[in-house]
N, C-alpha and C positions, 0 to 999 in steps of 0.2 A: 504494500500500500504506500511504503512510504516515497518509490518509484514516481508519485503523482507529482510533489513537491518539486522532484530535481527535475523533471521535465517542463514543467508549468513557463521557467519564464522562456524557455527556445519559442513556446506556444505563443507566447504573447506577442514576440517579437517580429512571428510572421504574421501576424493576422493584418497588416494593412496592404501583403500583396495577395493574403486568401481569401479575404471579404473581396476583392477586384476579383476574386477567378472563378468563386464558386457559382454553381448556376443551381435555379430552384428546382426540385423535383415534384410529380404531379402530386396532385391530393389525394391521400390516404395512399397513397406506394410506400412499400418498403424498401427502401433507398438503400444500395449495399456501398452509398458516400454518404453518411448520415452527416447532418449539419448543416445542410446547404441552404443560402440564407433564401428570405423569402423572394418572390418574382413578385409581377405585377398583378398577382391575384384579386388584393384588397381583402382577403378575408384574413381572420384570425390566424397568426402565424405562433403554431404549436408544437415543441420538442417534448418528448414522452421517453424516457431511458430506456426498455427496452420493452420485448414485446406483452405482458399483459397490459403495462401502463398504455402504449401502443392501441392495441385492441378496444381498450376499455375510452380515450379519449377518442378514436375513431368513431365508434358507436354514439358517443352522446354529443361527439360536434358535426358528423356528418359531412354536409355540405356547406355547410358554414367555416370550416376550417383549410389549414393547410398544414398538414401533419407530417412532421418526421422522427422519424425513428433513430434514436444516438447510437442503440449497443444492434448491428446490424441482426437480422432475425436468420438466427444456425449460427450466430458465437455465443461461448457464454461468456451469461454478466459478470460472470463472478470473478474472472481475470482481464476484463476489455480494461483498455488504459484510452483516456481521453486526447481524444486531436486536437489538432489548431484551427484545424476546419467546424470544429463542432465551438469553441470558444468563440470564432467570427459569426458561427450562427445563432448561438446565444444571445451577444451584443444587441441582436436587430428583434429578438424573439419577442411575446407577447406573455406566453406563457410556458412552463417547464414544470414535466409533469415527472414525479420521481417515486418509485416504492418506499425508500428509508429501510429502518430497523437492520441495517448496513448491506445490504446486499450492494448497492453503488457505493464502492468506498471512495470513490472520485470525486463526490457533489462538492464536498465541505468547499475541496479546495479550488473546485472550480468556479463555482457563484461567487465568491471570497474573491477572486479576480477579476469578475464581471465591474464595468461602468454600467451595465445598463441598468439604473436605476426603478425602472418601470417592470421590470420584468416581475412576474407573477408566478411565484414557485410555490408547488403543490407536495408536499408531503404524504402521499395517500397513506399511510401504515402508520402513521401520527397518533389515532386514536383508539389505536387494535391494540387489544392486551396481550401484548407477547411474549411468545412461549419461551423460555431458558433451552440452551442445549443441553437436554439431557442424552448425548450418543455414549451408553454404556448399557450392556445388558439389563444392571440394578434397575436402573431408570426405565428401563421399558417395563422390564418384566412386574415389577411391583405396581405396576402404573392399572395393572388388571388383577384382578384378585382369580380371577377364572385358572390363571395359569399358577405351574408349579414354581417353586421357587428354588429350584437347583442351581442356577443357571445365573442365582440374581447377586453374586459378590462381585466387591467393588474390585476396581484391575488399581495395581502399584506403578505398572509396568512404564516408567518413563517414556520409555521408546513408541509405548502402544500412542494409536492414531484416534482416540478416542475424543481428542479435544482437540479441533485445527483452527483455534483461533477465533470462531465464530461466538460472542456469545448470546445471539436471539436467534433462533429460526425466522428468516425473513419470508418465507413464502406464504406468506396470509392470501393471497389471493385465491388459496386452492380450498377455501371454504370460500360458498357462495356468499355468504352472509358475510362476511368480512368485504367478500370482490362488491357488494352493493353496496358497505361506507366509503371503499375507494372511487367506485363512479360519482359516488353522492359529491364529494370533495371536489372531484374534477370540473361535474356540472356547476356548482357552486364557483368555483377558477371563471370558465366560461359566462357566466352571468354577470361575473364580477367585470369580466376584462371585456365581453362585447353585449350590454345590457339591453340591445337593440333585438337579441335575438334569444331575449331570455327563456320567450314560453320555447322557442323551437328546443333549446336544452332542456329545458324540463319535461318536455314531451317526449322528448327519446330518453331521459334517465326514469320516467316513468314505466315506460314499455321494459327499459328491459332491467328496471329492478323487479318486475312483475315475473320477468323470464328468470332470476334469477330466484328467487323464491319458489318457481316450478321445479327449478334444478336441484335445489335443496329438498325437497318432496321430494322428488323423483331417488337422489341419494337415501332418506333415510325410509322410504320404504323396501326399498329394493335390497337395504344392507342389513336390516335391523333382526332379519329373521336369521341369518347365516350364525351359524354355533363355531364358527373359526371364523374367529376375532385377528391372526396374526400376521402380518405380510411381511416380507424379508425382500429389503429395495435394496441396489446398491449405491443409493447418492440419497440420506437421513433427509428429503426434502417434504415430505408430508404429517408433518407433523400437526397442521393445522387439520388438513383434510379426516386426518383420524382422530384427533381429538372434538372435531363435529360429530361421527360419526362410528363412536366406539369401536374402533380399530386400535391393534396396538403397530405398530412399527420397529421393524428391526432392522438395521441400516449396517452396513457391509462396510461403508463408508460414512464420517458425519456430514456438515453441513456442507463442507466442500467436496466437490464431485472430482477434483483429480486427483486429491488426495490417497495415497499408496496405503492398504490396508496393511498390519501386521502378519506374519504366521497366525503370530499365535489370535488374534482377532480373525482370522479366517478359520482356524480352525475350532474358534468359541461358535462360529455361527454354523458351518458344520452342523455339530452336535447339535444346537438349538435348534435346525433344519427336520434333524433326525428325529426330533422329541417330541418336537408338535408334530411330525409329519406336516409340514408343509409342502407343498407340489408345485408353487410356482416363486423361480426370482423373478424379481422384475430387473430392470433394465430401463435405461435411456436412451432414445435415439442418438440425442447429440451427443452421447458420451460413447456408445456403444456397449455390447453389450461381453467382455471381458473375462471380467472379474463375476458378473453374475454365472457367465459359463462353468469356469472354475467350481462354485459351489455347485451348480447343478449336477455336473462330472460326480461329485464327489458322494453326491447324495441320491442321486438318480431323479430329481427335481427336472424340470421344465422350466423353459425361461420364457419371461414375455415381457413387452415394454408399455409402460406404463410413465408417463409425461409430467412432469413437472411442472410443464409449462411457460421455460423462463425462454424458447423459443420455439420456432416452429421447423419441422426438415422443408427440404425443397419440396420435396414430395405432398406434404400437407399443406407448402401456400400452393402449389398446383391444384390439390383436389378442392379449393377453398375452405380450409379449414379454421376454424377461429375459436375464441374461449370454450361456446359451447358447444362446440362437436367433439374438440378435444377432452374435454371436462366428463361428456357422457361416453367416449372411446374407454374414456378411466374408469370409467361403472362398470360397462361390459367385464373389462378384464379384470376388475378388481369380483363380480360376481363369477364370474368361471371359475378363479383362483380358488377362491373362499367356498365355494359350492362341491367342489372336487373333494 
């Protein structure tokens, strides 16, 4: 993180021949040159860091906006480092739409550097009660009283990968009811910043807070009934998702997804694999799917992928996919999983 600082001032120094070079990209594209300042649209000129902030300010500004995307959609957030293109696009922006609870470790320093005085920065995760990293057996296993407790002492082990530096789980958006105070917050951004078009945002954050409380039905009936409560992910990123939804979580990896699992942490989960009989890893597209293999091999387990959400493969913005397809693609296979 600290990589942000020593680059920062090279950023600043070019930005008066990068604001001359950049050119706008259309509205609501996902731009794989994030930053680029606005054209001659005249409507509301909106940076969203990556892509649920992305999805979710799309939906509630529409046609009224002109949206880009900073952390391009297929990197992840969790290690993008900010450009000098994205700083010249800042400067001219309206509004900046960011998750928090640290998943962008780059905001602080980059707003911190901003003149643009006007600029309208949205924290969506600002008012979500966030969860602690709990990535160690104790912490899952105790977290359910259903399961045994063999499995639940604490690790000594220095080396082990148990704690990578994260300390909230940032992924709130993977509970609906969390993703509708974020849109809420954004609409709220937009009314503020272009009050001319206020009912048009309140009328799409209406539609699809409506959608978004269908989504949450749809989850807890469909999960509520299944008597294997446990899923074994390799990147600890749902932890919101299962603590809506009485799931417990068992993460291969914590919060950071490239982070190198131990021996001895793989062969803790292993065993855990073996105990509950669990039948499915899951896996991430963007990460691939590795390390989930690994355990399966070892357990005779099946792997499948199961989305985080913090972007999209080529493949899903080709078939048009967005929060909520992807959100119910994670029902399906969280109900196969748990049903087997």
């Amino acid at each position: 993180m600290n990589r942000v600082t020593g680059i920062l001032g090279a950023m600043i120094t070019a930005l008066g021949v990068l604001a001359g070079c950049a050119s706008a990209d259309p509205v609501g594209s996902v731009t794989d040159s994030p930053g680029a300042p606005v054209g001659s649209s005249g409507k509301l000129l909106v940076y969203a860091s990556f892509y649920p902030m992305y999805d979710f300010a799309a939906k509630i500004g529409g046609d009224r906006i002109e949206l880009n995307i900073v952390v391009p959609t297929g990197s992840d957030p969790h290690d993008w480092e900010p450009t000098p293109v994205l700083i010249a696009g800042l400067e001219k922006a309206e509004v900046f739409i960011y998750n928090g609870a640290g998943m962008e470790h780059w905001v602080d320093t980059v707003l911190t550097s901003l003149q643009n005085k006007n600029l309208i920065v949205v924290e969506t995760a600002a008012d979500i009660p966030l969860l602690e990293d709990t990535h160690s057996h104790a912490a899952v296993i105790d977290r359910n009283q259903n399961y045994g407790h063999e499995h639940g002492q604490e690790h000594d082990d220095p080396d082990d990968q148990n704690h990578d530096g994260c300390e909230f789980d940032s992924h709130t958006w993977l509970n609906p009811q969390y993703a509708k105070k974020q849109m809420a917050l954004i609409k709220s951004a937009f009314t503020t910043a272009d009050p001319d078009n206020s009912d048009y945002y309140e009328a799409n954050y209406d539609y699809y807070a409506t959608e978004l409380d269908k989504l949450d039905a749809e989850y807890k009936e469909e999960l509520a009934s299944l008597k294997n409560k446990v899923i074994v992910v390799s990147h600890e990123a749902y932890g919101y998702l299962c603590d809506a939804y009485g799931l417990v979580q068992v993460g291969i990896m914590g919060l950071q997804p490239d982070a190198e699992p131990t021996p001895a942490r793989m062969a803790e989960v292993i065993d855990l694999v073996k105990a509950y009989n669990v039948g499915t890893i899951f896996f991430e597209k963007l990460a691939g799917p590795r390390v989930a293999e690994v355990i399966a091999d070892a357990t005779g387990a099946e792997v499948a992928a199961l989305s985080p959400l913090e972007g999209l493969t080529e493949t899903e913005i080709a078939e048009g996919d967005d929060y909520f397809s992807v959100m119910r693609k994670n029902l399906e296979a969280l109900k196969k999983a748990l049903e087997s």
